[in-house]
N, C-alpha and C positions, 0 to 999 in steps of 0.2 A: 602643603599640597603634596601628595603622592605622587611619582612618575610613573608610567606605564612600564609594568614589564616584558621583558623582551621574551617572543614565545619561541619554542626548539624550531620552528619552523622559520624564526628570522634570524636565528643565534647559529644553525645549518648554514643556511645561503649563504652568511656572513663566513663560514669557516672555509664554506667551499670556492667565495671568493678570493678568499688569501692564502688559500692552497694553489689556486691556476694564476695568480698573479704570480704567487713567487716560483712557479714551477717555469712560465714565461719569460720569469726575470734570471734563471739562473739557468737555462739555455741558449738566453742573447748573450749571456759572458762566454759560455762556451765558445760557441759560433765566433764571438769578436774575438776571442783569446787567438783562435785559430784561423782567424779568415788569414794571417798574412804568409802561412806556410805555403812555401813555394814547393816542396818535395811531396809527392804523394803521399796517402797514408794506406796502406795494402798492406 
């Protein structure tokens, strides 16, 4: 039996969800890296 293949239009979505997932996930390390700074940043 053949699987179905994946068309540029689901193989897209797919790229452009693990693109804003991981751009989400390596802005919360930022943000938690730095939440405990007590000194301003100017």
């Amino acid at each position: 039996m053949e699987k179905p293949k994946m068309s540029g239009t689901e193989l897209g979505a797919l790229w452009m969800t693990y693109q804003k997932k991981t751009m989400i996930s390596r802005i919360l390390e930022y943000f938690i890296e730095h939440a405990d700074d007590k000194k301003p940043n100017i």
